[in-house]
MIPALO-417729 format. One record per residue: residue number from 0; chain; x, y, z of N, C-alpha, C in turn. Coordinates in pm, whole numbers. Example, Ala and Ser with C-alpha at 12.3 -4.5 7.8 and 13.67 -1.06 7.14 Angstrom:
BEGIN
 mipa fise    n_u    n_v    n_w   ca_u   ca_v   ca_w    c_u    c_v    c_w
    0    A   1319   -569    780   1230   -450    780   1320   -330    780
    1    A   1285   -225    708   1367   -106    714   1290      3    787
***
This chain:
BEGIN
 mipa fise    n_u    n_v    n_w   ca_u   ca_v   ca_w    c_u    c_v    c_w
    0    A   8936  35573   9814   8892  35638   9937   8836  35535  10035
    1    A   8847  35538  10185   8871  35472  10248   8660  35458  10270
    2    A   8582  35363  10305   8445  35368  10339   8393  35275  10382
    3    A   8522  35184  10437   8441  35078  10550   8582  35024  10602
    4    A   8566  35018  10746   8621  34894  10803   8605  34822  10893
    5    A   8643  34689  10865   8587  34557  10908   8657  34518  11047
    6    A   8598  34430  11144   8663  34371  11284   8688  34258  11219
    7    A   8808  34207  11220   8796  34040  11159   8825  33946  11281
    8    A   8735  33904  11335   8779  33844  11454   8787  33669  11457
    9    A   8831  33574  11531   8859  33456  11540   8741  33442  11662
   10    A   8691  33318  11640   8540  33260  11714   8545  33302  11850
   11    A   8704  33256  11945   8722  33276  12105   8682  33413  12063
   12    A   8711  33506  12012   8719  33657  12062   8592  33704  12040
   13    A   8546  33660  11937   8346  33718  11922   8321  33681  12066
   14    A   8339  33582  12117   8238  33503  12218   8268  33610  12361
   15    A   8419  33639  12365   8429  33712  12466   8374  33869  12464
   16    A   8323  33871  12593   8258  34021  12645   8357  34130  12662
   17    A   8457  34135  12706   8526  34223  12679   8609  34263  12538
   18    A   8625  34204  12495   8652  34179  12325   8538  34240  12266
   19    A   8455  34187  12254   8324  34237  12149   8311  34392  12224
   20    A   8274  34401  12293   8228  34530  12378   8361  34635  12365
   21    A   8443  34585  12301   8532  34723  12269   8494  34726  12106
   22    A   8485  34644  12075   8501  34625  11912   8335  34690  11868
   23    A   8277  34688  11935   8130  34757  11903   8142  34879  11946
   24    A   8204  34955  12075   8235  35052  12100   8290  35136  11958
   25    A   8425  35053  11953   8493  35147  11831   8414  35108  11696
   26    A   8320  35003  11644   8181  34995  11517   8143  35138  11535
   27    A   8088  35152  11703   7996  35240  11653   8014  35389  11654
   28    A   8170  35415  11708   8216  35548  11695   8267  35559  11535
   29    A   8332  35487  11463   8305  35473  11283   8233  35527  11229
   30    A   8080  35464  11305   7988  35480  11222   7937  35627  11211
   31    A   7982  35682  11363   7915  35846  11359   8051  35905  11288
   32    A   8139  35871  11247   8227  35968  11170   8191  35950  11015
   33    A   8089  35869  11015   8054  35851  10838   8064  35743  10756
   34    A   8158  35629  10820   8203  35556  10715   8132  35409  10811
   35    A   8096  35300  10697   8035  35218  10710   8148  35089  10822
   36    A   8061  35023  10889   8186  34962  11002   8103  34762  11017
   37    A   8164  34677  11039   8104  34562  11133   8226  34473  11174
   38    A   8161  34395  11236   8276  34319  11316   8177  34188  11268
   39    A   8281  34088  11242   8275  33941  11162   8375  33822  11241
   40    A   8302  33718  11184   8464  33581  11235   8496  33587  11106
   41    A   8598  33544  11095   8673  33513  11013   8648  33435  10861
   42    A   8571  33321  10928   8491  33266  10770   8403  33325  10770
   43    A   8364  33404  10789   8255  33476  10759   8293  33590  10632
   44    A   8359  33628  10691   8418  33749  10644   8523  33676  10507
   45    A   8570  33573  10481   8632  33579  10388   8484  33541  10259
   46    A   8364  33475  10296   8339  33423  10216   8255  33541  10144
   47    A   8225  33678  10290   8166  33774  10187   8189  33880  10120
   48    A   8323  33881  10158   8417  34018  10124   8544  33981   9972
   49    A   8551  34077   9899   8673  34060   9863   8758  34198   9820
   50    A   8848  34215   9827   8942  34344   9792   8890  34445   9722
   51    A   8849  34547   9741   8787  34666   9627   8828  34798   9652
   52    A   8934  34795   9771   9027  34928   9744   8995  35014   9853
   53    A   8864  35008   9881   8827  35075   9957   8774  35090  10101
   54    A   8870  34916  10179   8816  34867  10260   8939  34862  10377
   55    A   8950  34868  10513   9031  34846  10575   9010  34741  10667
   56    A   9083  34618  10691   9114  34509  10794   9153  34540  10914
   57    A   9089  34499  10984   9119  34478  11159   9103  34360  11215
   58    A   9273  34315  11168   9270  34164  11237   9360  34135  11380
   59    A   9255  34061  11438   9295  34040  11586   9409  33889  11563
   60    A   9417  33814  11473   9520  33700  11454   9628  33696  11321
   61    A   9717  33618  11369   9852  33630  11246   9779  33576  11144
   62    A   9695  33429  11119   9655  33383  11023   9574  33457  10968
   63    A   9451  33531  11014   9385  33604  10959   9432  33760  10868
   64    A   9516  33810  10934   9618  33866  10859   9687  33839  10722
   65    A   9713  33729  10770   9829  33681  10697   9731  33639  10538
   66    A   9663  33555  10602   9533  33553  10434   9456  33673  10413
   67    A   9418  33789  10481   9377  33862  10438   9496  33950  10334
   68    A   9601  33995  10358   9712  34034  10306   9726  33971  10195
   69    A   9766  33870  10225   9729  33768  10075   9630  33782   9942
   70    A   9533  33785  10009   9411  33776   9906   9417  33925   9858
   71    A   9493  34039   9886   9528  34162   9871   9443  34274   9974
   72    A   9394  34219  10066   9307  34357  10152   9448  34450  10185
   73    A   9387  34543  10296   9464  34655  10346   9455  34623  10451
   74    A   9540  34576  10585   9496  34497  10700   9560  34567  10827
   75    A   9541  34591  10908   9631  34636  11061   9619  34520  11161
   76    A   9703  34493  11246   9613  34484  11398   9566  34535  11462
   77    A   9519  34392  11521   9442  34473  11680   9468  34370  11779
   78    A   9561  34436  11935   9562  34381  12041   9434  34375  12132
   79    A   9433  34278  12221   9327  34310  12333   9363  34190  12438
   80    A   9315  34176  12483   9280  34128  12626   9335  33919  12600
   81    A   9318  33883  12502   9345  33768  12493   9437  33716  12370
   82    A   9469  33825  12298   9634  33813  12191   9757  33898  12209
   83    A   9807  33949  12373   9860  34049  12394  10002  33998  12374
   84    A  10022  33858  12300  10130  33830  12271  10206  33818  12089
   85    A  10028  33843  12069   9973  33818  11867  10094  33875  11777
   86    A  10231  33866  11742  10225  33855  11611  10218  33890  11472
   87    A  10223  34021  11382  10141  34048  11296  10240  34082  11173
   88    A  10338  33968  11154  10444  33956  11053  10335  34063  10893
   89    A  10412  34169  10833  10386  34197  10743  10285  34285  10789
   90    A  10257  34376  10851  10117  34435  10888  10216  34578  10935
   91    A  10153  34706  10876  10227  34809  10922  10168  34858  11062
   92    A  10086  34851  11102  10006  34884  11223   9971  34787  11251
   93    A   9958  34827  11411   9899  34749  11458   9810  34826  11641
   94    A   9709  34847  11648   9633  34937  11766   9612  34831  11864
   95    A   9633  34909  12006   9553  34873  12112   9447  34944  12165
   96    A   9411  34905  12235   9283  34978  12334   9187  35039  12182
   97    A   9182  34949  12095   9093  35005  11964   8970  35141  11969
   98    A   8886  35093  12127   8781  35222  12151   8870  35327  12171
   99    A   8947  35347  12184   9027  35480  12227   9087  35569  12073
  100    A   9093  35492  11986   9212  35480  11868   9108  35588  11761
  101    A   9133  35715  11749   9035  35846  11685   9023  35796  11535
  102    A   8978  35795  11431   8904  35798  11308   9052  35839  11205
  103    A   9104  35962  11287   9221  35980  11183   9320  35876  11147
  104    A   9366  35789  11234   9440  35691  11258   9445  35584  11174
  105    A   9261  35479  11184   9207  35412  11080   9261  35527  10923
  106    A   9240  35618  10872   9269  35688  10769   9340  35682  10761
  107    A   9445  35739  10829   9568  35748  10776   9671  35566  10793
  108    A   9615  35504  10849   9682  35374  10836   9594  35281  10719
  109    A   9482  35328  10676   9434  35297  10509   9474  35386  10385
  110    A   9510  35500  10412   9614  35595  10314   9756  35608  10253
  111    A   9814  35503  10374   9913  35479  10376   9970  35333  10266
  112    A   9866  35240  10318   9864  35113  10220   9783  35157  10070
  113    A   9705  35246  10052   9651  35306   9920   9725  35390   9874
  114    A   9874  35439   9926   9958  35538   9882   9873  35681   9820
  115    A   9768  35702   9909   9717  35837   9934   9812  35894  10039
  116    A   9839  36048   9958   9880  36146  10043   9819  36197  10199
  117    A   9925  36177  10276   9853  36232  10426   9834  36359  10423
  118    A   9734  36435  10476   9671  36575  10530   9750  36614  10600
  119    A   9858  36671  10625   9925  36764  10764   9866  36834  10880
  120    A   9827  36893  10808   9728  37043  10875   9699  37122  10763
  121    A   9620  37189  10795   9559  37294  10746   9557  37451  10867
  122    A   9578  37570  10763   9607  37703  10839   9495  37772  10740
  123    A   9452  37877  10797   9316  37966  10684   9358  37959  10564
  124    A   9475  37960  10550   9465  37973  10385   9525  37870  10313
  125    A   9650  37781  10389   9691  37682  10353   9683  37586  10370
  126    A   9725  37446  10293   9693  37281  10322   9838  37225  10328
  127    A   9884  37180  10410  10054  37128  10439  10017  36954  10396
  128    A  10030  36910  10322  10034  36751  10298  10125  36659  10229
  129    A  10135  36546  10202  10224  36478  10179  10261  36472  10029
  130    A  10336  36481   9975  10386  36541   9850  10346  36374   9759
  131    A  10278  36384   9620  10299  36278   9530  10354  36326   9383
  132    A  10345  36179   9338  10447  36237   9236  10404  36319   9110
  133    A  10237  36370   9156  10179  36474   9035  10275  36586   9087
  134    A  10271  36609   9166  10327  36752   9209  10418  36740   9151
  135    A  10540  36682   9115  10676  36701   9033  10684  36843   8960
  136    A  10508  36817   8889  10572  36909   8743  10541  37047   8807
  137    A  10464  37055   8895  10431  37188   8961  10585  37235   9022
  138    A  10668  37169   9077  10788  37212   9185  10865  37267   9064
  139    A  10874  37189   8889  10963  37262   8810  10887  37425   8752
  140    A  10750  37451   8821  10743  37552   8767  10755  37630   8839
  141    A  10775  37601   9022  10829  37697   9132  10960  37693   9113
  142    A  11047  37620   9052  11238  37676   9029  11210  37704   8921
  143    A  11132  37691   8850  11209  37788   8687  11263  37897   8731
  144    A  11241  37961   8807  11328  38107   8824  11420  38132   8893
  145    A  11554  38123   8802  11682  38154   8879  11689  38169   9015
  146    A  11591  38268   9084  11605  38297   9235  11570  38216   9312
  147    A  11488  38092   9255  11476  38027   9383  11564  37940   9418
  148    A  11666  37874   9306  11802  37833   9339  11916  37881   9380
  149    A  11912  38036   9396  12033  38100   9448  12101  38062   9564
  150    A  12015  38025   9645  12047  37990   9808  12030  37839   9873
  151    A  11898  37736   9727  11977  37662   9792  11928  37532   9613
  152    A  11959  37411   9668  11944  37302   9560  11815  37281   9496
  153    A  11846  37288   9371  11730  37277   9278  11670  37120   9200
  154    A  11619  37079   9162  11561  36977   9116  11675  36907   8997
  155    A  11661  36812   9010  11729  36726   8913  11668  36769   8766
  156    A  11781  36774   8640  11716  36798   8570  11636  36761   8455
  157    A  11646  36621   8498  11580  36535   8412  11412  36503   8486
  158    A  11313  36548   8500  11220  36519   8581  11209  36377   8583
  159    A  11229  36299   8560  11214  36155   8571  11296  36134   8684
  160    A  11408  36190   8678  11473  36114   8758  11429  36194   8939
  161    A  11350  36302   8924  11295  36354   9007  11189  36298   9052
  162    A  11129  36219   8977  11010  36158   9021  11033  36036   9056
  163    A  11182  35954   9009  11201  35790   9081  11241  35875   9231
  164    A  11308  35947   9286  11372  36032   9382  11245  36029   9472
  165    A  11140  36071   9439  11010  36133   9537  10969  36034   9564
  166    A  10975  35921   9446  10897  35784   9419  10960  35745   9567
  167    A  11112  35730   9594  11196  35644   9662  11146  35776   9822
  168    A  11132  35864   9827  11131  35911   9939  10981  35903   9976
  169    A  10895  35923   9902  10736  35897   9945  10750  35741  10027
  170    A  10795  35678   9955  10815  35522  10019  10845  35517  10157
  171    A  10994  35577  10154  11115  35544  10267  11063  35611  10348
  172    A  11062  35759  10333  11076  35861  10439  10944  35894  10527
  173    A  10871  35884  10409  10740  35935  10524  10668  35768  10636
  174    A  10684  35668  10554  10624  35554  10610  10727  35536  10711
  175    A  10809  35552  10707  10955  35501  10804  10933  35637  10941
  176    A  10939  35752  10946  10990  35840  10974  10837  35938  11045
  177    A  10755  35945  10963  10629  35993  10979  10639  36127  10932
  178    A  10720  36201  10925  10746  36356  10869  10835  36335  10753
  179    A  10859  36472  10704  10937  36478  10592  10926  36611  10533
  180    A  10955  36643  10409  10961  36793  10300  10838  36795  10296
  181    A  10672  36825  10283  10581  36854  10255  10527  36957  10162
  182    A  10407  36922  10049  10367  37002   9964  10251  37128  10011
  183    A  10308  37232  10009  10224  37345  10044  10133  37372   9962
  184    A  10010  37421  10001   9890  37414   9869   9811  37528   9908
  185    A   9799  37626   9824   9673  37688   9876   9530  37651   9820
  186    A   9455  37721  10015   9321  37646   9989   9263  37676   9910
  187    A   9209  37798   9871   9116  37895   9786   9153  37839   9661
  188    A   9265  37780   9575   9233  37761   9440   9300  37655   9458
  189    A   9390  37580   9558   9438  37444   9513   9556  37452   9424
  190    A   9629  37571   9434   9777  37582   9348   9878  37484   9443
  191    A   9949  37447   9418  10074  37418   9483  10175  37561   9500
  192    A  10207  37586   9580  10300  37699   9591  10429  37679   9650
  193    A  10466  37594   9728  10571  37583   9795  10589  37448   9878
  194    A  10678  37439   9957  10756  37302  10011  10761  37359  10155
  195    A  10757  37257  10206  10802  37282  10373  10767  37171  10487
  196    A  10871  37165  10531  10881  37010  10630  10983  36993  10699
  197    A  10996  36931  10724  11131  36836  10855  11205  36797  10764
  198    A  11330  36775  10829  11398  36669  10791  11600  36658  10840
  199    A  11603  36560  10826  11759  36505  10893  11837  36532  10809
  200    A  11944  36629  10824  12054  36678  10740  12205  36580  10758
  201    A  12251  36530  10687  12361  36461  10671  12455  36540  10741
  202    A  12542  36457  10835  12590  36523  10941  12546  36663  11078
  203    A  12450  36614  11069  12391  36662  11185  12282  36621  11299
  204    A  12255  36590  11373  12178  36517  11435  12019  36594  11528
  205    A  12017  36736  11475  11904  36747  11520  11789  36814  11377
  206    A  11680  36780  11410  11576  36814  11304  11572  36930  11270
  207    A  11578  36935  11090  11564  37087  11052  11449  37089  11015
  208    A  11414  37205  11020  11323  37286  10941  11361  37319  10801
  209    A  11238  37314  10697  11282  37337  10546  11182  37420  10481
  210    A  11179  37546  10407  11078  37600  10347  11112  37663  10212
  211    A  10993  37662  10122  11028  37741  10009  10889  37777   9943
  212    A  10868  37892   9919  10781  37956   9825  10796  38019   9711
  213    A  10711  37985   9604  10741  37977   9489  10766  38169   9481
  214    A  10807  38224   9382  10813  38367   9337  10687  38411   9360
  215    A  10587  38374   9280  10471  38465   9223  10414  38466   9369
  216    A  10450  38371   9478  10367  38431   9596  10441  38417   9722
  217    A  10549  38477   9705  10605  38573   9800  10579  38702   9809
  218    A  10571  38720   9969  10553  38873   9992  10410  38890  10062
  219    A  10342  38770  10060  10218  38729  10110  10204  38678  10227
  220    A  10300  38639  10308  10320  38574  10465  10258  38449  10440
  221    A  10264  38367  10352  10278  38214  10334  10422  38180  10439
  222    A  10495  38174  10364  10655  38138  10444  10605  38100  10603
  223    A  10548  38283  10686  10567  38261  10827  10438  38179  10853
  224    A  10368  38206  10794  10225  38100  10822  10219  37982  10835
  225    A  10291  37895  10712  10309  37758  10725  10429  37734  10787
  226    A  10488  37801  10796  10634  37747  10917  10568  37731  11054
  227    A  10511  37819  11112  10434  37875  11222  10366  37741  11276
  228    A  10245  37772  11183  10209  37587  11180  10255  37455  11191
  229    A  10357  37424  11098  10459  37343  11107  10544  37336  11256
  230    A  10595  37424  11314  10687  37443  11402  10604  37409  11547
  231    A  10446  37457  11549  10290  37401  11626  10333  37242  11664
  232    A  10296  37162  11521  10247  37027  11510  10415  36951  11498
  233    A  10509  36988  11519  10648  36956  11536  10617  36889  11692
  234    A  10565  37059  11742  10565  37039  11915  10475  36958  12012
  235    A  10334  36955  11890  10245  36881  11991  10220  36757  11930
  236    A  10285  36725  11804  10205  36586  11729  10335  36488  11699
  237    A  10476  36549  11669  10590  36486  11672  10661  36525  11765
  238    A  10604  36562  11891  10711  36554  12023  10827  36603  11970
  239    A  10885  36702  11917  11040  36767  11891  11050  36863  11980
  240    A  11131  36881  12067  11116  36990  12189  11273  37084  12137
  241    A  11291  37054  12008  11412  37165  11923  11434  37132  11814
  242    A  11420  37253  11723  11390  37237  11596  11538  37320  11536
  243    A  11643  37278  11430  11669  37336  11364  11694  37423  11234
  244    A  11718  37537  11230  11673  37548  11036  11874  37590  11012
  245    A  11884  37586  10834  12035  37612  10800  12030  37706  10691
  246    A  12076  37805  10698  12005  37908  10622  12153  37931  10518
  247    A  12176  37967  10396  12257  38003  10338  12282  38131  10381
  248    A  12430  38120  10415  12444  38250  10467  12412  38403  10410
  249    A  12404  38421  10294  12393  38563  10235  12237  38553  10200
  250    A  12160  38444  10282  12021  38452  10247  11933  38551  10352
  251    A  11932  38649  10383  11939  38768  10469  11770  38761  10502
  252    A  11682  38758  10366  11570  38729  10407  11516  38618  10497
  253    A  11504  38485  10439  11518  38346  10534  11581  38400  10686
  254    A  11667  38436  10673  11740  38422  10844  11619  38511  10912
  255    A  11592  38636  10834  11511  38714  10899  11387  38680  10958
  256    A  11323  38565  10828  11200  38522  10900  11228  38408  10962
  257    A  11308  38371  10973  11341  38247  11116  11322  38319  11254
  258    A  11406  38398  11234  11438  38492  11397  11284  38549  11357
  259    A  11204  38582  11325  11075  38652  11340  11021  38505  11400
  260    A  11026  38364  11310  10958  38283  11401  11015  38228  11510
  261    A  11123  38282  11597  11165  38255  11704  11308  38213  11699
  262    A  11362  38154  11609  11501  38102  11619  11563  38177  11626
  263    A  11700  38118  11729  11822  38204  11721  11953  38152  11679
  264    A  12022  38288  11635  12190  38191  11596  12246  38134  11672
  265    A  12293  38000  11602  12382  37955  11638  12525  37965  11640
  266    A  12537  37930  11501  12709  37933  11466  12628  37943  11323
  267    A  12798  37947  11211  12753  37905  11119  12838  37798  11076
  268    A  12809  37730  11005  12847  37616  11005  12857  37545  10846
  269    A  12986  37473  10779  13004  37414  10648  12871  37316  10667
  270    A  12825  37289  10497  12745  37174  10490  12734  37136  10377
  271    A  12762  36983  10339  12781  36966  10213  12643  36957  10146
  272    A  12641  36985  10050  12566  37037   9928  12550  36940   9760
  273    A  12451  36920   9700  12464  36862   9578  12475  36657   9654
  274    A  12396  36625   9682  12449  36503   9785  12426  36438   9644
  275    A  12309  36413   9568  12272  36277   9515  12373  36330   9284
  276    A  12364  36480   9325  12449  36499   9182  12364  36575   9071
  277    A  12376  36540   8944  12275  36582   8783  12167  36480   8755
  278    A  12175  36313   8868  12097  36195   8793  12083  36143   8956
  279    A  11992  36108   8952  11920  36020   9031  11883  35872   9000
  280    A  12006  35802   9061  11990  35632   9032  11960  35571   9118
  281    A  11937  35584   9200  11856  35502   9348  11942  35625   9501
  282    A  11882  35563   9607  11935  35637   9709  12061  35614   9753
  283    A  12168  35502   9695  12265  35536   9721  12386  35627   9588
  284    A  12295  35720   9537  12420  35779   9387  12508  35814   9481
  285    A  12602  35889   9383  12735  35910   9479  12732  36075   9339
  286    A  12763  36226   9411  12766  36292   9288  12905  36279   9231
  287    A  12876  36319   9084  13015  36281   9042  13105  36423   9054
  288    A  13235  36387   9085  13361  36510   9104  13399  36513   9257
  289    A  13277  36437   9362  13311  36442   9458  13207  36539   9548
  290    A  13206  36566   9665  13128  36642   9777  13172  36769   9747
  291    A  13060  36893   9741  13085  37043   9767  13005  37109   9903
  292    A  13053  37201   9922  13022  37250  10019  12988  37385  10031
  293    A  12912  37469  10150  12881  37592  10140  12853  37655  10277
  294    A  12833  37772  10279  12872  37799  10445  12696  37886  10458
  295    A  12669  37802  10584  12512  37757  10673  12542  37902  10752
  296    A  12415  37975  10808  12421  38031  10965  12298  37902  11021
  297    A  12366  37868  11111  12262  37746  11206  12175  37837  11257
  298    A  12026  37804  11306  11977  37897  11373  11900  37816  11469
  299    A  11861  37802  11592  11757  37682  11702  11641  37732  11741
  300    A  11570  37673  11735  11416  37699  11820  11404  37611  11926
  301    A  11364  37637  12057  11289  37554  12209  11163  37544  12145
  302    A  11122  37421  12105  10972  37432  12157  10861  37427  12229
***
């Protein structure tokens, strides 16, 4: 858990007034969100700090970076006023205008290098967040039941090979991409119940929508709740101004609560099906027998 982070600055930049005076700005907005904050030079900071998991870097130079990374911290940049040309080989972030830059940001760009799950949102009753690979064994106890595979693809059936799969998409998809399939949770007891997220369908080029709730709690308006939500933070947090979902056609319910949350038909449309196969060997398997297919109603949302 994330509970301090550091300014690592190089001597010119302490000395400068506009430099420091942002970097104390954003110390001391840290500090009212809870978590412990200072701003340091550089030898300073290496000789009193060392890696404990729970610390995040804010380095204004490549070298300082570059040995902090090294020595194993969790490191970002930071632009300003006198490195607006800086550099930051190996660094997944990197902020400007730092006083401006909200608390979630620092978190989630230290969650990200701690391979903690991101928070989505939250709705009264549900928690939308980033799926890890405990959840696996929970998703085989939302398909054990025939019905929830009727309409569309079910889990590999070797869980291992379900979990190198999540392993390889927790990696790729969400750090690359920022969205993805997400683990639905309810709040009140913390079950996992269902799936639901974005994502890019092979041969098609605009963003779908994806949802699933387990049996035992359907019938409860989970589905329209966290779609609802989802379809919200599509519009105001990932800029998508059209969302699509692909519904199996004889899936009569799904279509229904699409068009309840606003979408309309499109066409319907072939889409191949079964992409990665029975085994999961890295992201490029190929299934064996060849590509199948199955017939979609497309449906669109404006957002």
């Amino acid at each position: 858990m994330l509970k301090k982070i550091v300014f690592t600055l190089d001597e010119e930049s302490l000395k400068n007034k506009e430099v420091s005076e942002s970097m104390e700005s954003a110390k001391a907005y840290i500090k009212s969100c809870g978590l412990d904050s200072e701003i340091l030079g550089a030898q300073d900071f290496f000789k009193i700090h060392k890696p404990d998991g729970e610390m995040l870097v804010v380095a204004d130079r490549k070298e300082i970076s570059e040995r902090a990374t090294k020595e194993g911290f969790y490191v970002i940049g930071v632009e300003h006023v006198l490195n607006r040309n800086e550099e930051f080989p190996g660094v997944k972030y990197i902020f400007s205008d730092i006083d401006e830059v909200d608390i979630d940001s620092f978190i989630k760009a230290y969650q990200r290098y701690a391979k903690e799950p991101w928070d989505v949102l939250t709705t009264d009753r549900l928690l939308v967040r980033e799926t890890t690979l405990d959840d696996v064994d929970e998703f085989y106890k939302l398909y054990k039941d025939p019905e929830m595979t009727r309409y569309m693809e079910g889990l590999f059936e070797n869980p291992e090979d379900e979990k190198r799969y999540q392993k390889d998409y927790i990696e790729k998809v969400y750090g690359l991409m920022g969205f993805g399939i997400w683990t639905l949770v309810r709040r009140s007891d913390g079950r996992v119940i269902g799936r639901v997220g974005y994502s890019v369908r092979n041969g098609f080029d605009d963003i779908e929508l994806g949802f699933l709730i387990g049996k035992e709690f359907q019938r409860q308006g989970y589905a329209f709740e966290a779609c609802n939500a989802v379809l919200d933070y599509g519009r105001d947090i990932l800029l998508f101004d059209k969302v699509q979902t692909l519904v199996k056609a004889e899936n009569e319910i799904s279509i229904n609560l699409c068009k309840k949350l606003g979408f309309e038909y499109l066409d319907t449309v072939s889409v191949e099906e079964d992409i990665y196969g029975r085994e999961y060997n890295g992201e490029n398997s190929v299934p064996v027998g060849g590509a199948s297919y199955g017939e979609y109603v497309r449906l669109m949302k404006r957002l």
